[in-house]
SENUKE-158120 format. One record per residue (C-alpha): residue number from 1; chain; y, x, z. Coordinates in Angstrom, 1 decimal. Each point is the difference from the previous one (the first is absolute). Layout:
N
PT   i ch      Y      X      Z
PT NUM  A      Y      X      Z
...
***
This chain:
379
PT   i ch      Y      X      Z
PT   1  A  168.1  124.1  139.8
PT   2  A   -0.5   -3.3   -0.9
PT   3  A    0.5    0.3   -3.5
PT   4  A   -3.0    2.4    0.2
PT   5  A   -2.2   -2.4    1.8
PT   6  A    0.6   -2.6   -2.8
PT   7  A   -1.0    2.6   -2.5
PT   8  A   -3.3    0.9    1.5
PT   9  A   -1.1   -3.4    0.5
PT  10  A    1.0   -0.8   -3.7
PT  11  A   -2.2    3.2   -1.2
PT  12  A   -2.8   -1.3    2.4
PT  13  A    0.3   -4.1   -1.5
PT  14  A    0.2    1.9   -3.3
PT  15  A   -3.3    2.7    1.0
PT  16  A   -2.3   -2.9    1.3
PT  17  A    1.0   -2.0   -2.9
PT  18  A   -1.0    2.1   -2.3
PT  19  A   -3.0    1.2    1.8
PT  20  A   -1.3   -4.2   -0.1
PT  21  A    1.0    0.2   -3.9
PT  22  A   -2.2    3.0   -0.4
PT  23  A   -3.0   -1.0    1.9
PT  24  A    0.1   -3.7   -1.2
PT  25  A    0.3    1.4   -3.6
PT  26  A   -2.9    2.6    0.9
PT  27  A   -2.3   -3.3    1.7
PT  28  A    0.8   -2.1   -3.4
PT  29  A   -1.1    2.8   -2.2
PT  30  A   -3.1    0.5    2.2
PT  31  A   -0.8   -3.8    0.0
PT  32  A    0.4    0.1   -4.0
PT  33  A   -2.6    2.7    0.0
PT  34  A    2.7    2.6   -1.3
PT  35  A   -1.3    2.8    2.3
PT  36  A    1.7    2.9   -1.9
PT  37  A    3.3   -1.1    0.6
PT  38  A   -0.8   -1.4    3.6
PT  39  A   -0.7    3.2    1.4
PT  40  A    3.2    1.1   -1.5
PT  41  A    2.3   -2.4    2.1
PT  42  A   -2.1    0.3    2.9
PT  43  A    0.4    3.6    0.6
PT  44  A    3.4   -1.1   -0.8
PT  45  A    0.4   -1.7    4.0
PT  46  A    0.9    2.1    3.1
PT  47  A   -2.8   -0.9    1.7
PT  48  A   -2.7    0.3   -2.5
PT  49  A   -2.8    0.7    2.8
PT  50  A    0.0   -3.9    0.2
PT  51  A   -1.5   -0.4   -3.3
PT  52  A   -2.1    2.7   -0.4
PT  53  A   -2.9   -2.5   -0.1
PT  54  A    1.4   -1.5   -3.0
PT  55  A    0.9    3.0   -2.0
PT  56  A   -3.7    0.9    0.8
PT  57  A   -1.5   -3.1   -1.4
PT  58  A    2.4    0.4   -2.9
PT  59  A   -1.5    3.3   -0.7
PT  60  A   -3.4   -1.6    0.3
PT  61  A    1.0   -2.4   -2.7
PT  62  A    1.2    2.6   -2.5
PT  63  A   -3.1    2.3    0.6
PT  64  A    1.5    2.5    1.6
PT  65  A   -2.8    0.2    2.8
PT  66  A    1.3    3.0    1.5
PT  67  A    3.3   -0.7    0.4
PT  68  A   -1.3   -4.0    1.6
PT  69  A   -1.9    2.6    2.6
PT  70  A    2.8    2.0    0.5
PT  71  A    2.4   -3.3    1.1
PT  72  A   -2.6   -2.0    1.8
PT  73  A   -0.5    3.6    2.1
PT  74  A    3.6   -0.4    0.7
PT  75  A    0.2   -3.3    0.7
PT  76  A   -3.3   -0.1    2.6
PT  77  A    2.1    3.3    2.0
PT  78  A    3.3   -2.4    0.0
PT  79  A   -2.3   -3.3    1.1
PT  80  A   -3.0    1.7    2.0
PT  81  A   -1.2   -3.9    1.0
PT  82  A    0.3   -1.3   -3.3
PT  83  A   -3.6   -0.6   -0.4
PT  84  A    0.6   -1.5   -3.5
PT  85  A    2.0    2.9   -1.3
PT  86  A   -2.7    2.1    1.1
PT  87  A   -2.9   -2.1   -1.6
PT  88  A    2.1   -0.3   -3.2
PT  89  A   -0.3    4.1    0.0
PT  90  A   -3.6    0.2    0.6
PT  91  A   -0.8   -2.2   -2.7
PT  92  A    2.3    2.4   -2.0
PT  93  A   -2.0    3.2    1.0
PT  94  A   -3.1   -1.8   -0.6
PT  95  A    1.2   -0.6   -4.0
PT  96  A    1.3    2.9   -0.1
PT  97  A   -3.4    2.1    1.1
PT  98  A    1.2    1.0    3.1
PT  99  A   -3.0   -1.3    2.2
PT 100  A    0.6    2.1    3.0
PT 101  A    3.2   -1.3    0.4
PT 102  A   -0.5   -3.2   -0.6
PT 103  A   -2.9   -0.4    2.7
PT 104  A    1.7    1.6    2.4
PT 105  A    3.0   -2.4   -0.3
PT 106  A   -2.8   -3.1   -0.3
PT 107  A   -1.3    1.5    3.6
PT 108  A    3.3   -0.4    1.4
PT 109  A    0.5   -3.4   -1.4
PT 110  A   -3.1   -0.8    1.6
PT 111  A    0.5    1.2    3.4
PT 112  A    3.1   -1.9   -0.2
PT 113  A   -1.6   -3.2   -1.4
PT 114  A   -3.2   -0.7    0.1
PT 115  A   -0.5   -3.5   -1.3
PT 116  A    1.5    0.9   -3.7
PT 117  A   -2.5   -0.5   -2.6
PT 118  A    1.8    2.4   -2.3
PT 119  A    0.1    2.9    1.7
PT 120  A   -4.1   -0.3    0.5
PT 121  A    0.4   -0.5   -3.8
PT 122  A    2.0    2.7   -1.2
PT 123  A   -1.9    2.0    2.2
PT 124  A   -3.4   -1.0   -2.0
PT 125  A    1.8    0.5   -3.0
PT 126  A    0.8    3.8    1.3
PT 127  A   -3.5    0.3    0.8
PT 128  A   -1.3   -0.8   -3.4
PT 129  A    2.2    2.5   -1.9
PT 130  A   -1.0    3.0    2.8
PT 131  A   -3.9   -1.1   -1.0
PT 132  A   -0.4   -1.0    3.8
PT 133  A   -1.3   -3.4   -1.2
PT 134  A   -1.9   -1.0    3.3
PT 135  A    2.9    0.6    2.5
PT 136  A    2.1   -1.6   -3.2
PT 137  A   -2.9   -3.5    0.7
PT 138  A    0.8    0.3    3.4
PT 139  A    3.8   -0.4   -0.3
PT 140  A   -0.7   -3.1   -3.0
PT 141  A   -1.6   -1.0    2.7
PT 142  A    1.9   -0.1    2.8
PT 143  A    2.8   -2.0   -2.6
PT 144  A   -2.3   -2.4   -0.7
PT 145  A   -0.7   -0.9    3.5
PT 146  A    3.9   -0.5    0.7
PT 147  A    0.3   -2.1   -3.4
PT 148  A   -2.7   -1.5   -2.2
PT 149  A    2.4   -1.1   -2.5
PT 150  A    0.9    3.7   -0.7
PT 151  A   -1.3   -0.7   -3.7
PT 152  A    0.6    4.1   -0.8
PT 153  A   -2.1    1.1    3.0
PT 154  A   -2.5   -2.4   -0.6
PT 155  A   -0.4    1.5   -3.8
PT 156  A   -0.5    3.4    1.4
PT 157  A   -2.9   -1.1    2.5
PT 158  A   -1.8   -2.0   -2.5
PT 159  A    0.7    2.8   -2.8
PT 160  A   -1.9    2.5    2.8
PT 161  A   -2.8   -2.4    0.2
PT 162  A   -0.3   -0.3   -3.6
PT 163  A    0.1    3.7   -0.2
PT 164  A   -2.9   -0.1    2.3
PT 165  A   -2.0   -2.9   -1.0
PT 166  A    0.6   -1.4    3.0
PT 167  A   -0.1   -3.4   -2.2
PT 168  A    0.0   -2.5    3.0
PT 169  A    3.1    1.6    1.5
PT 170  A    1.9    0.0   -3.6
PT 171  A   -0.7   -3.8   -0.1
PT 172  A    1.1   -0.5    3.7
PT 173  A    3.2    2.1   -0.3
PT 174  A    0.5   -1.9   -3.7
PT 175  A   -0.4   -3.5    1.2
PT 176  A    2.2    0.3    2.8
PT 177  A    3.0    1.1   -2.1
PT 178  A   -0.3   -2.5   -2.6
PT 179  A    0.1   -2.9    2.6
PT 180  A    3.9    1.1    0.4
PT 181  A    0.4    1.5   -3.6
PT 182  A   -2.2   -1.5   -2.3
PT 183  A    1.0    1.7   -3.1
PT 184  A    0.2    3.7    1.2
PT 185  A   -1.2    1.7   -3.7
PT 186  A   -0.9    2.9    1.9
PT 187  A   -2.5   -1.7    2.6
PT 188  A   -1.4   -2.0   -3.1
PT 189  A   -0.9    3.1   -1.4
PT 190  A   -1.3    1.5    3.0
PT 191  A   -2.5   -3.0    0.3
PT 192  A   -0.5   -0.2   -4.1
PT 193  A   -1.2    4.0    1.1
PT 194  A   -1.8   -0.9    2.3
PT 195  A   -2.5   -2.6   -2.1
PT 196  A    0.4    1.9   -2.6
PT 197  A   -1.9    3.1    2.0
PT 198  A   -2.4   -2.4    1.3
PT 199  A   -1.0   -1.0   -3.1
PT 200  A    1.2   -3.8    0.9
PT 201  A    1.5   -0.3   -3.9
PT 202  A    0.6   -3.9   -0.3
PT 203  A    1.9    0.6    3.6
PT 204  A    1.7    3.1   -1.5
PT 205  A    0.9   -2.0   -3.2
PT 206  A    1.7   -2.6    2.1
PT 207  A    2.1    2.2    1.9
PT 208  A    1.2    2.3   -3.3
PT 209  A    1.1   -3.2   -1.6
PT 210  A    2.2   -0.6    2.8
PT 211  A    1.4    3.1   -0.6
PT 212  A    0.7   -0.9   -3.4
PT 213  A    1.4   -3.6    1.1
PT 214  A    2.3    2.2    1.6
PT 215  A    1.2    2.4   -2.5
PT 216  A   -2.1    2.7    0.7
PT 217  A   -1.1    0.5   -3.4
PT 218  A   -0.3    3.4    0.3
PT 219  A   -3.1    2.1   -1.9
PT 220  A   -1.9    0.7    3.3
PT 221  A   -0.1   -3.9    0.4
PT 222  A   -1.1   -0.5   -3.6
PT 223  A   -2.7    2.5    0.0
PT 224  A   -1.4   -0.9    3.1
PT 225  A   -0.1   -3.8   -1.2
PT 226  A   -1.5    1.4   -3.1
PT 227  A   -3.1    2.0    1.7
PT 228  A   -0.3   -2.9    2.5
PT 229  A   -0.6   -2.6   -2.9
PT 230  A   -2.6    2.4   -1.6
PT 231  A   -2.0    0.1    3.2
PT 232  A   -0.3   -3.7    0.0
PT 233  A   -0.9   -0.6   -3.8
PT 234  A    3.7   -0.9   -0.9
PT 235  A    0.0    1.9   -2.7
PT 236  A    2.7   -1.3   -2.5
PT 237  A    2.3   -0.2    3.5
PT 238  A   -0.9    3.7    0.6
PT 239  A    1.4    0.9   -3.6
PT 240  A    3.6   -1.8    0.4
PT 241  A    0.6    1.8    3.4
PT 242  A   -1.3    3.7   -1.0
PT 243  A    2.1   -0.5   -3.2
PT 244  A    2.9   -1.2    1.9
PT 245  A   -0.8    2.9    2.6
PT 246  A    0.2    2.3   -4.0
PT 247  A    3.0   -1.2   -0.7
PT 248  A    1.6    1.5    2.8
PT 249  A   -2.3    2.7    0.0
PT 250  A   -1.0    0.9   -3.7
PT 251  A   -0.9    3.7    1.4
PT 252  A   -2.7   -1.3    2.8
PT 253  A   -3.2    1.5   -1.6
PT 254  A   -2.4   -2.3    2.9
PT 255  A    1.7   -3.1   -1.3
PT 256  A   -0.2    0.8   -3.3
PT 257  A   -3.8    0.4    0.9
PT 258  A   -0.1   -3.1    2.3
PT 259  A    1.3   -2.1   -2.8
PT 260  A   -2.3    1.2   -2.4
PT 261  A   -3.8   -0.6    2.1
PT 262  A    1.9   -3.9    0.4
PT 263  A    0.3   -0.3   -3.6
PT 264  A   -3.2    1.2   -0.6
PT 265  A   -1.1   -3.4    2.4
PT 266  A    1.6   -2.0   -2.3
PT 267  A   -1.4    1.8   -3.1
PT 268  A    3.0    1.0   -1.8
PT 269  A   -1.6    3.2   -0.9
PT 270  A    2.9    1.3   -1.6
PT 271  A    2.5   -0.7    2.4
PT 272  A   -2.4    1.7    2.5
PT 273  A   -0.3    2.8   -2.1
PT 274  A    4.0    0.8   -0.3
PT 275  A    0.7    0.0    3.6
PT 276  A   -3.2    2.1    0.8
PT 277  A    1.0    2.4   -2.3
PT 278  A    3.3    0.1    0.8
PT 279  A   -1.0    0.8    4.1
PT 280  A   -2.1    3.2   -1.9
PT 281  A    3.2    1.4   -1.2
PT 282  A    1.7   -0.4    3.2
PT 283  A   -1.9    1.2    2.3
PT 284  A   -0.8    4.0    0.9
PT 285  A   -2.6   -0.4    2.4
PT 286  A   -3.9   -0.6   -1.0
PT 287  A   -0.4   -2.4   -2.5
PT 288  A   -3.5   -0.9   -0.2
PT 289  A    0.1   -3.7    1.2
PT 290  A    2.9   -0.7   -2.5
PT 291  A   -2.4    1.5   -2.9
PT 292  A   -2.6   -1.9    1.4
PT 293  A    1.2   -2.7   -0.4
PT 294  A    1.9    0.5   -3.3
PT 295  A   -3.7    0.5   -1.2
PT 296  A   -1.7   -3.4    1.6
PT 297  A    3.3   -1.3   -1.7
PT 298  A   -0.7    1.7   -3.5
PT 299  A   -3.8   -1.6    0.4
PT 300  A    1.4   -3.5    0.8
PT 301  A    2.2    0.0   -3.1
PT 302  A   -3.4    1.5   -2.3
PT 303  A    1.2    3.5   -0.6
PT 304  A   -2.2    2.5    1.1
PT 305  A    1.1    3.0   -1.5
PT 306  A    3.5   -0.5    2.2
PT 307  A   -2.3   -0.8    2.7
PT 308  A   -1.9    3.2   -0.2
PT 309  A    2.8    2.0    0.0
PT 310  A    1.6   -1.9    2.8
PT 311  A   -2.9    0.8    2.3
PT 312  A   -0.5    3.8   -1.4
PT 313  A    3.9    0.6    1.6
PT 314  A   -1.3   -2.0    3.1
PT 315  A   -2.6    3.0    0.3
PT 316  A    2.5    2.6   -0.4
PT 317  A    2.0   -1.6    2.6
PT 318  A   -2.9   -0.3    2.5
PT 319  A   -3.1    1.7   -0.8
PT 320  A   -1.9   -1.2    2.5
PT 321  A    0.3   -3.8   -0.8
PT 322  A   -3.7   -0.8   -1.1
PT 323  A    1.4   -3.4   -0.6
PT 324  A    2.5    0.9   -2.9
PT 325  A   -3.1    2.8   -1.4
PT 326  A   -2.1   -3.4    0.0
PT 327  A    2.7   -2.4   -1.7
PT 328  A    0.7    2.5   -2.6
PT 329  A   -4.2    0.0   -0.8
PT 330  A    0.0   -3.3   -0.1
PT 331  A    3.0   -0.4   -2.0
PT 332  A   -2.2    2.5   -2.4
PT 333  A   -2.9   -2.0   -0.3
PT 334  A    1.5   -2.9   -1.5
PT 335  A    2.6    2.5   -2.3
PT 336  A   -3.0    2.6   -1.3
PT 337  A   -1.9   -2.0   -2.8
PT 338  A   -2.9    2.8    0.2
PT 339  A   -2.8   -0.4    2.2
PT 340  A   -0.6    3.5    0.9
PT 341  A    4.0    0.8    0.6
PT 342  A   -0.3   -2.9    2.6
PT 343  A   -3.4    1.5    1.3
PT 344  A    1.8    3.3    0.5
PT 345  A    2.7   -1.4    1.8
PT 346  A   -1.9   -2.2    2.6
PT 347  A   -2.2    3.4    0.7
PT 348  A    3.0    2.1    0.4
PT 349  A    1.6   -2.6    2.6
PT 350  A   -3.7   -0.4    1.7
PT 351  A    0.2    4.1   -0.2
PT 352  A    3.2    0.2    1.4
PT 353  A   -0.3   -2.9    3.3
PT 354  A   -4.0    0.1    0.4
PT 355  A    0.3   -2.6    3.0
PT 356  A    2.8   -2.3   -1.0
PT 357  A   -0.1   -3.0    0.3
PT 358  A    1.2   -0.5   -3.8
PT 359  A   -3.2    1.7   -1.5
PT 360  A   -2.0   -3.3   -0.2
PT 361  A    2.6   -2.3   -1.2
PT 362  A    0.2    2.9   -3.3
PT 363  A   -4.0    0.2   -0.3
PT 364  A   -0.2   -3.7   -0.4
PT 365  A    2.9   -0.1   -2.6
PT 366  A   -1.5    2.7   -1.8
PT 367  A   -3.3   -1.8    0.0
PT 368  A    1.8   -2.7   -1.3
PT 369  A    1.4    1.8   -3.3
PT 370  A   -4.3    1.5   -0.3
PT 371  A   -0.8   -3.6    0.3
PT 372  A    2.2   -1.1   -2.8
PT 373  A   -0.3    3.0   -2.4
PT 374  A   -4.0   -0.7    0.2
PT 375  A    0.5   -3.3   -0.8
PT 376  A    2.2    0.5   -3.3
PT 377  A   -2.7    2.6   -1.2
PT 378  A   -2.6   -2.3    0.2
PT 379  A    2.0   -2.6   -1.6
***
């Protein structure tokens, strides 16, 4: 009887030996981020209920979300009070698209704990992706009031106000989460938006450039420097950022257009040209401002035959653009070398627009070219 005694407590030592090796083996291989095999020796130990919180987050690591929910479930049932086990799964359900879920776990949380920031926030977030974006404020909110530092809640309220113009609340919201993180990119950008919207562009430079200072050189920062710079007469500055915005972009017909009406500033005709025609070819919607401006282009660099053309396609895109009917006349008048072709075509355009506003500018050019042609007969 004794012998046996001796026996069983050897195969015990030897049980709850191995049952240490196996879970320190499993913690090492979790700690090393080797979840795969983690989970392996994990569901390796007698008692794996103790560690379903781990073999849940190990899931979650791998991207098996389902299987994360399915652990987590298990471990909240084994640890009811675990608060953290259960907030861990809510944010789960909440990746994983499971909103319902995940509020009604955040509720819980709540009535359990009311002065956690996170909860309110997660609970904002869940909002947001069920398109309940008010009661999703509210909850923001409520976050921000238990912690003004929250720099992710505070991003979500300003964002709102951005979203609403509510400009005075974006900067409010803004400047109190860069007095505790003063290089949040995201809240730089919100405020970069938000004088960018305003049409504040030397306050809307600054802030992109800080952006940049911070390696955001991404193309939505480049193109928004560019068009900034062209609003203030930077033209040359304009270029370097919409063609930097191209470069990661080469597809972006707007920019393409953009960088074109900036070279045009600076008179490189040509350059203008290219990039103006290249936005044509890209784009599928109307056209007639791109032709348009191909043709004022065509004019500036002294071909009007181009130009003509230019603003005949801007009247097929728009027929009821007077202004590109009155360019292409124009254009005609100095292009036709006879008198009575030019006569033809100011009384076609008067014919056409009786009242506009164009008529007079023609009559007088056209009186011009009578004035002139008298004057070499009598000479």
């Amino acid at each position: 009887m004794k012998t046996f005694s001796v026996i069983v407590s050897i195969l015990l030592f030897v049980s709850v030996n191995a049952q240490t090796s196996i879970l320190e083996t499993a913690d090492s291989l979790y700690n090393h981020g080797n979840y795969t095999k983690a989970i392996q020796f994990y569901n390796q130990l007698d008692n794996t209920a103790d560690y379903t919180d781990k073999i849940a987050k190990s899931y979650q690591y791998l991207g098996n979300y389902d299987q994360a929910v399915g652990y987590y479930n298990k471990a909240v049932l084994n640890s009811p009070n675990n608060l953290l086990f259960k907030f861990e799964l809510s944010k789960l359900l909440f990746q994983n698209g499971q909103l319902v879920q995940a509020k009604n776990h955040l509720m819980d949380l709540i009535k359990a704990n009311q002065s956690n920031p996170n909860y309110y926030y997660y609970l904002g977030l869940v909002g947001n992706a069920s398109d309940d974006f008010e009661t999703a404020q509210k909850n923001f909110l409520k976050a921000f009031q238990l912690d003004q530092t929250h720099q992710k809640v505070i991003f979500e309220l300003a964002k709102y106000s951005l979203q609403k113009r509510a400009f005075k609340k974006v900067e409010d919201y803004i400047n109190i989460g860069l007095e505790t993180y003063p290089n949040n990119k995201q809240l730089i950008g919100l405020i970069a938006q938000k004088y960018y919207l305003n049409n504040e562009y030397h306050e809307s430079i600054s802030q992109f450039l800080k952006l940049l200072d911070l390696g955001e050189t991404t193309k939505f920062v480049y193109e928004k420097l560019g068009y900034c710079y062209g609003k203030v007469y930077y033209y040359s500055k304009a270029v370097k950022y919409l063609d930097l915005a191209l470069k990661l972009d080469p597809k972006d017909a707007n920019n393409h257009y953009l960088l074109g009406i900036n070279y045009e500033q600076i008179r490189e005709y040509d350059l203008a040209e290219k990039h103006v025609l290249e936005a044509i070819k890209l784009q599928d919607q109307s056209l007639d401002e791109q032709y348009a401006k191909l043709g004022v282009l065509y004019n500036l660099q002294d071909k009007p035959d181009q130009a003509i053309q230019a603003f005949t396609n801007a009247i097929k895109e728009n027929p009821k653009s007077e202004s590109n009917y009155f360019f292409r006349t124009f254009t005609k008048l100095d292009y036709f070398k006879d008198l009575d072709a030019k006569q033809k075509e100011v009384e076609k355009y008067i014919n056409q627009f009786p009242d506009s506003k164009y008529s007079e500018i023609l009559k007088v050019k056209l009186a011009t070219y009578k004035s002139e042609k008298f004057q070499n007969k009598t000479e």
